[in-house]
C-alpha positions in Angstrom: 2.6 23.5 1.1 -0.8 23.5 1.3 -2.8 21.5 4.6 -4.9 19.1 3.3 -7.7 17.5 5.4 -5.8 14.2 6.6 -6.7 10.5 8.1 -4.2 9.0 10.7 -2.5 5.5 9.5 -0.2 4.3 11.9 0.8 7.3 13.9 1.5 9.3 10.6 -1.0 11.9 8.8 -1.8 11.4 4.8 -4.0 12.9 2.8 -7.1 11.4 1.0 -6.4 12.2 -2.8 -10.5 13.3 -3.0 -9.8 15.9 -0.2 -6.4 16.8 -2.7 -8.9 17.0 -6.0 -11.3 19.1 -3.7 -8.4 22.0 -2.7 -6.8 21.4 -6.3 -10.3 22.7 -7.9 -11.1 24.9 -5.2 -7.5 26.9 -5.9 -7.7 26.3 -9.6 -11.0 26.6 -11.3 -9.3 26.6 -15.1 -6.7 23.4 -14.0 -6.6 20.3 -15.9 -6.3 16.8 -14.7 -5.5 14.5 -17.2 -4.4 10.6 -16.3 -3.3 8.1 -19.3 -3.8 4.1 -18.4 -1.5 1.3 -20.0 -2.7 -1.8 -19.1 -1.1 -5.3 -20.3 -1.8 -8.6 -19.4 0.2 -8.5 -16.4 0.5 -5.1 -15.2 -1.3 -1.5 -14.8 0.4 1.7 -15.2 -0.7 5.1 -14.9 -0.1 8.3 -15.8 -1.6 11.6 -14.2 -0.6 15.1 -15.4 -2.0 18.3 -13.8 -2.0 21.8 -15.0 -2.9 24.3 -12.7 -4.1 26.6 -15.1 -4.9 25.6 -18.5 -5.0 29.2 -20.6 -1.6 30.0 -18.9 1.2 28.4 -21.0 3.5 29.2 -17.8 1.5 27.5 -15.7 2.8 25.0 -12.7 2.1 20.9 -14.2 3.2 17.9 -12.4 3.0 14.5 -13.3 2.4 11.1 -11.0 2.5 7.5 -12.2 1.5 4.6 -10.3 2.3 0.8 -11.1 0.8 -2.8 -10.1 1.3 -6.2 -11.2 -2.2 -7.3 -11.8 -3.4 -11.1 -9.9 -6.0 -13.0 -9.0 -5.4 -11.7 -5.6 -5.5 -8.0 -6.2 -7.3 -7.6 -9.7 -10.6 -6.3 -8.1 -10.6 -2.1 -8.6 -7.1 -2.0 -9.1 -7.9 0.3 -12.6 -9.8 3.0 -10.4 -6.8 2.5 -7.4 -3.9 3.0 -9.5 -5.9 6.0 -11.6 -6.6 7.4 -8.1 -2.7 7.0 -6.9 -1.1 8.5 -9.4 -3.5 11.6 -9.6 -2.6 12.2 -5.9 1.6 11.8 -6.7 0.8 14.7 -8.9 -1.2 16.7 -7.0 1.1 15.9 -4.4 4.0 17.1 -6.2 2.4 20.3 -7.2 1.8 20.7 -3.0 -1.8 19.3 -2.2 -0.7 17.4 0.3 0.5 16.7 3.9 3.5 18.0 5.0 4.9 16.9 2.0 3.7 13.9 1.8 3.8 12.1 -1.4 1.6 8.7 -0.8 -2.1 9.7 -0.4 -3.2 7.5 2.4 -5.5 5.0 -0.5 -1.9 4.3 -1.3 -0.4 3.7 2.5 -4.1 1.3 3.1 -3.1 -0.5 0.3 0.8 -0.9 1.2 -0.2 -1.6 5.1 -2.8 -4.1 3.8 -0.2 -6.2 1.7 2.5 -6.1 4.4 -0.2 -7.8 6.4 -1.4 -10.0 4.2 2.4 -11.0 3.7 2.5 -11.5 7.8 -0.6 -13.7 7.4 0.4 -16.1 5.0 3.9 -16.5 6.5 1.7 -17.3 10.2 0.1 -19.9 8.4 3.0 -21.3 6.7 4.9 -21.4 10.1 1.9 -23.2 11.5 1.7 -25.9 9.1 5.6 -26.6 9.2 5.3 -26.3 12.9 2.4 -29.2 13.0 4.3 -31.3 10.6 7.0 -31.6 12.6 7.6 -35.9 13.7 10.2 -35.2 16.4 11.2 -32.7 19.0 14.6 -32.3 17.5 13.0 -31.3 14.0 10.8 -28.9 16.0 13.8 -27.2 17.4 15.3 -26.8 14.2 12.3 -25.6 12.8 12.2 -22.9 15.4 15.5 -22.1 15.5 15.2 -20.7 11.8 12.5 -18.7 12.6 12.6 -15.2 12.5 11.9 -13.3 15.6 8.3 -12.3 14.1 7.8 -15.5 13.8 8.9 -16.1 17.0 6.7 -13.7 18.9 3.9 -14.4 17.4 1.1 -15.5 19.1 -0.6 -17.9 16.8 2.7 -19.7 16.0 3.9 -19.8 19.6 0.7 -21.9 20.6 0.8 -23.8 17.4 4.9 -24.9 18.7 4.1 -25.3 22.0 1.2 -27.7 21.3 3.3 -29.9 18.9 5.6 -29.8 21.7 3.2 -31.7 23.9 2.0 -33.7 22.0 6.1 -34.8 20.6 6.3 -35.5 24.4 
């Protein structure tokens, strides 16, 4: 395995798939990269293949794919994202990477950014059920179905504990 230049994301060490495309030349001066879109309404899939050496019919290939499910929400760059995550799978796979690390870190900022948006909108969907809440027994309820992220969280905990004044 080759040691890529990395970025830190949470503790753990992935490597930008530029900083893979720069060893990746840098080893192979006659490789190929080669990616093939599909793109539908609804969704973009891509396909990466990379030769290390294209005059050597023996030569080492790999291939990466990425997927998303194109909306409103997410439909900004996502052609040049998924292009640029399945180019680092492959070169990934063909050891331009991190200790074996598949996911290029574009791909972990992308995944850490939608589990928190995910986070966020729940926090806001707590809030709201928290301030409709008309009695203290219905607030009780309400928080006794919460999950325990829910629970801890800062933003909803105010949010119950001024209903809960005001219910008194």
């Amino acid at each position: 395995m080759k040691k890529t230049a990395t970025i830190d994301l949470k503790g753990k060490a992935y490597a930008q798939v530029k900083d893979r495309i720069k060893e990746f030349r840098a080893d192979c001066p006659h490789g190929l990269i080669e990616t093939t879109p599909t793109i539908t309404d609804t969704s973009i899939i891509f396909k990466a293949r990379i030769l290390k050496d294209k005059s050597d019919l023996a030569s080492a290939e790999a291939t990466g794919h990425s997927f998303t499910k194109v909306t409103e929400k997410n439909v900004e760059k996502q052609f040049e994202k998924q292009e640029t995550i399945a180019v680092g799978r492959a070169l990934a796979l063909l050891g331009y990477g991190s200790d074996g690390e598949i996911a290029s870190s574009e791909e972990m900022e992308e995944f850490l950014q939608s589990k928190q948006d995910k986070i966020t909108e729940q926090v806001c969907e707590c809030t709201e059920l928290v301030g409709n809440c008309t009695t203290k027994a219905e607030l009780q309820t309400l928080w006794a179905g919460l999950s325990g992220t829910m629970k801890n969280n800062h933003k909803v905990f105010l949010a119950k504990e001024a209903k809960k004044k005001e219910l008194e």
